[in-house]
C-alpha positions in Angstrom: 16.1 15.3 2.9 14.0 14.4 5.9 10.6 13.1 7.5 8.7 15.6 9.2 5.9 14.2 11.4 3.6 16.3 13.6 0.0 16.2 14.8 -2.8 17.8 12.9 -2.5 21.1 14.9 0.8 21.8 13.4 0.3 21.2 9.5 0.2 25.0 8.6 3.1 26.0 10.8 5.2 23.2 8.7 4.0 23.9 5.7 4.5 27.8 5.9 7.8 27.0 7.2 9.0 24.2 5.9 7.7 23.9 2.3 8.0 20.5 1.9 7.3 19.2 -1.5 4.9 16.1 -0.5 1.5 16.0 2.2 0.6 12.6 3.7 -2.7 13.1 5.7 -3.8 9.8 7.7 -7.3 11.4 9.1 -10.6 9.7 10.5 -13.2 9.5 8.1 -14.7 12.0 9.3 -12.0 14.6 9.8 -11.2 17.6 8.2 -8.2 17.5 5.8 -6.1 20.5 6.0 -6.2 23.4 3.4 -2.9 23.1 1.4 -3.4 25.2 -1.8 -3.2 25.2 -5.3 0.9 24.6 -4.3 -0.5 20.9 -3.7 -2.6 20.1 -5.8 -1.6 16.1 -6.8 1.1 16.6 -4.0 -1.3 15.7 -1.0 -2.4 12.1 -0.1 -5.6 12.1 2.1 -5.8 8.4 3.5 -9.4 7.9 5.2 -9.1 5.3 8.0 -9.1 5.1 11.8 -5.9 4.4 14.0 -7.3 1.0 14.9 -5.9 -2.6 14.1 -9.5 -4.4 14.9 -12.8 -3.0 13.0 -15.1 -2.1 15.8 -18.4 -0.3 15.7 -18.1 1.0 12.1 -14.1 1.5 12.4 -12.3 1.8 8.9 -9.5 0.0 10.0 -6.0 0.3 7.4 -6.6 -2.1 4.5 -4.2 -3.1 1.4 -5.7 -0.1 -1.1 -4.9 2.6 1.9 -0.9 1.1 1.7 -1.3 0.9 -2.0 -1.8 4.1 -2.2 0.6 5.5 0.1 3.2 3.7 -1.5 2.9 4.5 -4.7 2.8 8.2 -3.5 5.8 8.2 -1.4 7.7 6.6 -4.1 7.0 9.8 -6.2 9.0 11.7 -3.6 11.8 12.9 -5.2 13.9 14.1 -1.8 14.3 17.7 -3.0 12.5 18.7 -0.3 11.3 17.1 3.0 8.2 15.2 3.1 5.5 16.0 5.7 3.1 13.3 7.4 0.3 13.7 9.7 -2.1 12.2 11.8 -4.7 14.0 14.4 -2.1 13.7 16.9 1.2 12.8 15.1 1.8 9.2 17.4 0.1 5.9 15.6 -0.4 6.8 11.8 1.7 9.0 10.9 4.9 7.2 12.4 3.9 4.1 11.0 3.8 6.2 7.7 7.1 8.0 8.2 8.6 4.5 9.0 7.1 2.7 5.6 8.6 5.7 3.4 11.8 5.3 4.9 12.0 1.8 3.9 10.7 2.4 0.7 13.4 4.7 -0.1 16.0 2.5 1.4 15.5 -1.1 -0.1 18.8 -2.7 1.0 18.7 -0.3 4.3 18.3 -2.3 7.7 14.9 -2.1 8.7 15.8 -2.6 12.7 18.0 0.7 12.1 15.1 2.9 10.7 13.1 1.8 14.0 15.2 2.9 15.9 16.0 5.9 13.8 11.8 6.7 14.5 12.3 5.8 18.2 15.2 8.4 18.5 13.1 10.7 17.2 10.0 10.3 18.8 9.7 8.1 21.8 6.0 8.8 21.8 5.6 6.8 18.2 3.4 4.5 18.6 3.3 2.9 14.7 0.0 1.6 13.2 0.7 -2.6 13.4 -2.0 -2.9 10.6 -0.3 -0.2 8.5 3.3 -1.7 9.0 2.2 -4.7 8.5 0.3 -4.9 5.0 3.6 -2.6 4.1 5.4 -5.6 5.1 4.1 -7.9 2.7 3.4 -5.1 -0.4 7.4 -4.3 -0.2 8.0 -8.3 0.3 10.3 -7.8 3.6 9.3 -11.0 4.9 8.5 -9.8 8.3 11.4 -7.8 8.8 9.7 -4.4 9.3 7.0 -5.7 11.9 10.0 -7.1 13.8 11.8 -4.2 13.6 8.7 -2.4 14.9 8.2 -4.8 17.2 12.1 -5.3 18.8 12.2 -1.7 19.2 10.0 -1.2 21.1 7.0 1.3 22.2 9.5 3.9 23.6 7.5 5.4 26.5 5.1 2.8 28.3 1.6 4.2 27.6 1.2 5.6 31.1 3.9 7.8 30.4 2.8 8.7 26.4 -1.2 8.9 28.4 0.7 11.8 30.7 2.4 13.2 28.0 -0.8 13.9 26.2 -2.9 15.1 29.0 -0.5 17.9 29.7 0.4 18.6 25.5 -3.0 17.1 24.0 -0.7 15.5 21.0 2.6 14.2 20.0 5.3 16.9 19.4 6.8 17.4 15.9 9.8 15.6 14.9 12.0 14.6 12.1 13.6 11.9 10.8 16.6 10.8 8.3 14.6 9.7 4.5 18.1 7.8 4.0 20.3 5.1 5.3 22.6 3.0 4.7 22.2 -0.5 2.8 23.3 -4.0 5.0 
């Protein structure tokens, strides 16, 4: 099955049309969480935190219990179904969400070759640093996700991903693979 990342805006499209069997929402504290339904209930992570890698002015910036969490819910997935993660505008959390569960369903997998698995998919992805790399330690990879993060680069520079959202207001939807292949 796959990874389905998208933007706020687009949760109830994907979930009316997709039906995937797992909800990661990575939302501002004081966002809105979508409305999944009874369908959900214990099925839907809500993760409270900004898109930021420095606390300033009152940001809740990703901590350990925020990838605690979201690893222990992602493991859950069984793959029957796709998985769907969010953010307000599908780029910085939600990537760097779609990228841990991939590599937490694919131990032995090459971490450089989910990167650029997420790159293919969205060049726009912009992964949390914070969240990658307190995954990074929790899954005891040694660095090997942040570098893989990190060697693959931004895709777009941000004056083009800056254009992009002026004109579309948010990253598009995109999916990627939930399985590769181990080293």
């Amino acid at each position: 099955m796959t990874i389905i990342v998208c933007p706020l805006s687009k949760v109830a499209l994907l979930l009316a049309t997709r039906a995937p069997e797992r909800i990661v929402s990575l939302l501002d504290p004081d966002s809105t969480f979508p409305e999944t339904g009874p369908a959900y209930a214990g099925k839907h992570l809500r993760l409270r935190l900004h898109d930021a890698n420095v606390a300033v002015l009152g940001d809740v910036i990703p901590e350990s219990e925020h990838v605690a969490e979201l690893l222990t819910f992602v493991g859950q997935w069984d793959r029957g179904a796709p998985i769907l993660i969010h953010c307000r505008a599908g780029i910085g959390r939600s990537t760097a969400a779609a990228f841990i569960t991939a590599c937490v369903h694919n131990p032995y997998a090459d971490e450089h070759a989910i990167a650029v698995a997420l790159r293919r998919a969205s060049p726009l992805a912009r992964p949390n640093e914070t969240l990658v790399k307190l995954a990074d330690a929790a899954l005891s990879r040694r660095g090997r996700m942040c570098r893989a993060i990190a060697e693959t680069g931004r895709g777009q520079s941000w004056r083009e991903v800056e254009l992009a959202l002026r004109s579309e207001g948010e990253g598009r939807p995109f999916e990627m693979p939930s399985s590769f292949l181990a080293e």
